[in-house]
N, C-alpha and C positions, 0 to 999 in steps of 0.2 A: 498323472493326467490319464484320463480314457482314453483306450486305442480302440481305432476304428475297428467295425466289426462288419463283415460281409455277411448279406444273407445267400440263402441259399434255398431250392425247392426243396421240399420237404418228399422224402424215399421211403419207404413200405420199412427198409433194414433200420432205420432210425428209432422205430416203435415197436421193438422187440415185447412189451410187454402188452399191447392190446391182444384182445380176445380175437381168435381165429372166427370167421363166416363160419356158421351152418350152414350145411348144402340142402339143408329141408327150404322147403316152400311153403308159404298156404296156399293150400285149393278153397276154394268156396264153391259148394253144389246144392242143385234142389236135392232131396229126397221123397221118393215116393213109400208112402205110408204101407208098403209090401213088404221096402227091404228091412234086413234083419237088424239092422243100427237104429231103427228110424224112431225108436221108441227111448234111445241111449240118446240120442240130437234133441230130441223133443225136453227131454229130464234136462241137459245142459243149456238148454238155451230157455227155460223159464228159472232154471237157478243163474244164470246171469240175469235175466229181469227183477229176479229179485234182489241179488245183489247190487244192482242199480238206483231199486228201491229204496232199501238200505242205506246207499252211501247218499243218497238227497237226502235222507229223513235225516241223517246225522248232522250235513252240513248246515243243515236249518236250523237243528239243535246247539251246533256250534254257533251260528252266526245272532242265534238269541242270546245266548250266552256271552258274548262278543259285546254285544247291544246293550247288556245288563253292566255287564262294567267299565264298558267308555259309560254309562248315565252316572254309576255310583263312582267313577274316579270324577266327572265331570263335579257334582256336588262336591265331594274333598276338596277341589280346586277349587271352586269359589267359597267354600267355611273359610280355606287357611287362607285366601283374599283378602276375605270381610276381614278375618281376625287379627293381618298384620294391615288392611287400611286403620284398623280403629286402633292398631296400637302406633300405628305413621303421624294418624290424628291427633293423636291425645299429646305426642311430643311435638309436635307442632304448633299446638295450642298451646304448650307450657304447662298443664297441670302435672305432667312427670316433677316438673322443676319443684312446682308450687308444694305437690306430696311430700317429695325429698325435702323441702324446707323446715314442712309441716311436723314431719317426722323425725326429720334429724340425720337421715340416713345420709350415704356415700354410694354413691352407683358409679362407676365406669361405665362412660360413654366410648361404645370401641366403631 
């Protein structure tokens, strides 16, 4: 039988293995096109625009690609349909029976 369990709040000493804070901050500032970084901020902040670029043009590439095979699994799914209605059909109708007769054969009905 389960024994009752108390809870309890949860203490910093519990979670010996999360990662420690960094004591850094982000600053965010204008720079004026004088100072000596300002040509280093400008390079980084049009390779993040591009990188931005980059990561829409690929999800769109993904999301066609996505698109292309839900359509060609959607076709599979309805051939192998069609193909066990017309084989639900045909034993339904009896010409399995009538062939087998025809034929001579023994098929196992499972």
């Amino acid at each position: 039988m389960p024994r009752p369990v108390r809870a309890q709040k949860a203490r910093v000493e519990m979670f010996e293995d999360r990662p420690k804070k960094h004591q850094r901050t982000i600053v965010c500032r204008w720079m004026d096109p004088s100072q000596q970084n300002f040509e280093l901020a400008k390079k980084i902040k049009d390779l993040t625009k591009k990188h931005a670029a980059e990561a829409q043009y690929i999800m769109k590439l993904q999301l066609e690609e996505e698109e292309k095979l839900h359509k060609q699994q959607s076709e599979t799914l309805k051939t192998n349909y069609k193909k066990y209605d017309l084989i639900d059909g045909a034993q339904a109708e009896g010409n399995v029976q009538r062939l087998k007769a025809e034929y001579g054969m023994t098929l196992n009905d499972y």
